[in-house]
N, C-alpha and C positions, 0 to 999 in steps of 0.2 A: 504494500500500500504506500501512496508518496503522496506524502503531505504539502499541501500547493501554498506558500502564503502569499499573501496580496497585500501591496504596500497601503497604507491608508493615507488619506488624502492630507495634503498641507494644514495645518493650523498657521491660517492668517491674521495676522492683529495689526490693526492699523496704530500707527506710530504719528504723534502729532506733538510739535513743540508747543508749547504753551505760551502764552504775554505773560507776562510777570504780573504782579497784582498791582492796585494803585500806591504809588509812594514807594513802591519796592521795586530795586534794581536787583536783574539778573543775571548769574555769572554761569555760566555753562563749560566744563571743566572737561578735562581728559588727560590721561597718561599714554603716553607710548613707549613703548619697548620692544627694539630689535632683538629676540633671542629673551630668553628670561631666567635667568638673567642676561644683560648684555647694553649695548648701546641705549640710552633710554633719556628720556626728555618730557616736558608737561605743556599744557597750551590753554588756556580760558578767556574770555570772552565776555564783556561787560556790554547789558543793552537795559534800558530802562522803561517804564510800563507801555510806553508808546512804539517799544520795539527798536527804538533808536539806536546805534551804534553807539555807546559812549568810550570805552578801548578796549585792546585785547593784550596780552603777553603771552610768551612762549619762553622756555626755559631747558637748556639741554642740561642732564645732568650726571651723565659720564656714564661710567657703569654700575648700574642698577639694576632693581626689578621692576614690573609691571604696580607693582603694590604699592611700591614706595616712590614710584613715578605719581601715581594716581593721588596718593596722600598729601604729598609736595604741591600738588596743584591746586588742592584743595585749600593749605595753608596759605600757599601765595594769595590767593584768591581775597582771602579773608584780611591781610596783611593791607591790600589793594585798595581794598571798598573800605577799611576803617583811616589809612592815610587821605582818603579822598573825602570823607565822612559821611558817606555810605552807611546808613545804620538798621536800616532796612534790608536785609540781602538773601538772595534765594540761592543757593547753591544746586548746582542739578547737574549731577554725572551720572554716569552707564554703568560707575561701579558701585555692587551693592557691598562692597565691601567698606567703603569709603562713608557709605549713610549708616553703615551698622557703627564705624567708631563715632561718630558722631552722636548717634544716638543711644548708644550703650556700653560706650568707652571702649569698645573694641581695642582689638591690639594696636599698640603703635607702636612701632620701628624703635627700637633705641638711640638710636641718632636722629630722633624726630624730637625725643622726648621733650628736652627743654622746648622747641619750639613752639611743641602742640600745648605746654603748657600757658605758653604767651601768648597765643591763640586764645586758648580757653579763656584767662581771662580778659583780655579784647571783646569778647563775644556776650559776656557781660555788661558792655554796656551798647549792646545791638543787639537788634531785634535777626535771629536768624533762621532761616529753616534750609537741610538739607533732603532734597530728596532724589528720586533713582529716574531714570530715561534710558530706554533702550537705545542702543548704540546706530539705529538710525534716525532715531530725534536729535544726534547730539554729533552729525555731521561737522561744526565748524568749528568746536575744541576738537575735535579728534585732527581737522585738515591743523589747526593751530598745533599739536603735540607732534603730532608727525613733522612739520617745518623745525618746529623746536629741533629737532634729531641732527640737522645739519648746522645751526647755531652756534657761535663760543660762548656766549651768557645773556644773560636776561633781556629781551626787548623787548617794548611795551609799545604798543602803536597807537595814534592815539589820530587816526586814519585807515578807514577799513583797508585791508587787503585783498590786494583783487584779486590774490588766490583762494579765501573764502566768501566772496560775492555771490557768486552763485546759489552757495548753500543758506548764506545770508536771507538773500532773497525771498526763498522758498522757506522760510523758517516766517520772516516779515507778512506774508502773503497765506500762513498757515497750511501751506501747500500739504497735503497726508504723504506719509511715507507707509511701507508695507514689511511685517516682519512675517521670515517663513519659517515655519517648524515644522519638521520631518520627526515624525514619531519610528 
């Protein structure tokens, strides 16, 4: 007797970036990492409730992991929007690893640690929330982490780039994106 299986069909979920709420700016994050460990870098993305561009950085950070790429970016992030006085801020990356330290002190890096604690208290006096996006709502920190990868150090642009325009655009415009899951 031979057993026939039959693949089952795609699980679709539609993927859509959000506006940021009123009075709240949003930073849209990402790590990248050639290899993991190996070449690795961060990239995020400041836009405010009208979807505006306000700026973006990218950050290479030698060699690393994907984890500690991601966490880095997170911290910048926060670093960013409290020097500007941003005190409203939404954070939203594709890592759920990165909303779990956030919201239940998850592990951090031990070379993070003093940071994450100066973080923490920054964060105290800002209103903040982290949460998770699937990795095609969160196209233009990833195109940003990826650039980061051929960088020497921190650049902050404060002028979109017209290598994430496009993604830009379709984020501004609420364009749907499509996630596929193969069971």
């Amino acid at each position: 007797m031979c057993l026939l299986i039959t693949p089952r069909d795609p699980s679709i979920k539609e993927v859509i970036w959000s506006h940021p709420l009123h009075y709240w700016i949003k930073c849209n994050i990402d790590g990248a990492s050639i290899e993991n460990p190996g070449n690795s870098a961060y990239g995020g993305i400041f836009r405010n409730n009208e979807t505006d561009f306000l700026c973006c950085f990218a950050e290479p950070l030698g060699y690393s992991n994907s984890y500690l790429a991601e966490i880095s970016g997170a911290l910048r992030a926060i670093e960013l929007a409290y020097q500007n006085n941003w005190h409203n801020i939404w954070l939203e990356t594709d890592s759920s690893l990165v909303v779990l330290a956030f919201h239940k002190e998850g592990k951090i890096p031990l070379s993070l640690r003093n940071r994450w604690h100066n973080i923490k208290t920054k964060m105290k006096q800002m209103n903040c929330m982290v949460t998770h996006i699937y990795r095609e709502g969160n196209e233009v920190a990833d195109s940003l982490a990826n650039f980061g990868l051929s960088l020497q150090k921190l650049t902050i642009w404060l002028e979109l780039p017209r290598f994430v325009r496009a993604n830009f655009v379709k984020n501004k415009i609420a364009m749907l994106s499509f996630r596929f899951k193969y069971f």
